[in-house]
N, C-alpha and C positions, 0 to 999 in steps of 0.2 A: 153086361154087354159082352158078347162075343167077338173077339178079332174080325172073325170068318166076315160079321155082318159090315161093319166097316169097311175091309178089301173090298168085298164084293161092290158097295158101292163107289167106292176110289177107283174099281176096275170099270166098271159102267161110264165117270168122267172119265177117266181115260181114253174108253172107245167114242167117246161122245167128241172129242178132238182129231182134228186128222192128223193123222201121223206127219210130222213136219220136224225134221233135225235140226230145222235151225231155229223154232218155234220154241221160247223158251217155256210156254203155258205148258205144250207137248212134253217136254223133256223133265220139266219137272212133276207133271203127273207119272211120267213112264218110271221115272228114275227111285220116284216115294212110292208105288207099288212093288218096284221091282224088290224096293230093299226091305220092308215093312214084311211081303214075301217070305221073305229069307230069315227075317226075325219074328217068325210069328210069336215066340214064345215068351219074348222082351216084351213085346207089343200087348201082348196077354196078360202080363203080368201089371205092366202099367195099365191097363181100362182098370183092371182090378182094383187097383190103389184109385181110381178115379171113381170107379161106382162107390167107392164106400165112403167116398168124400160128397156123393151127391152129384155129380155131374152127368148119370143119366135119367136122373127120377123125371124129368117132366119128358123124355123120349119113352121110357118103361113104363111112366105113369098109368 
């Protein structure tokens, strides 16, 4: 599993809510891409320890 494919769908719910600051659905999709972003490489590192534990065979299936 790629980081990349996950962001890209955490950024799509993100656009799918309207931007609203006091909206806490809003602020915490904004807030978990913004920072996931930022760590892609943490983020990378853990799917990795997750695919070899099986956690994406029936997505990759």
């Amino acid at each position: 599993m790629k980081a990349e494919t996950l962001l890209a769908e955490l950024n799509r719910l993100r656009k799918d809510v309207p931007e609203d600051r006091a909206d806490v659905e809003w602020l915490t999709l904004h807030h978990v891409f913004c920072y996931v972003s930022y760590t892609m490489g943490g983020f990378q590192k853990y799917l990795d320890e997750q695919a070899k534990a099986g956690a994406f065979d029936d997505f990759e299936g």
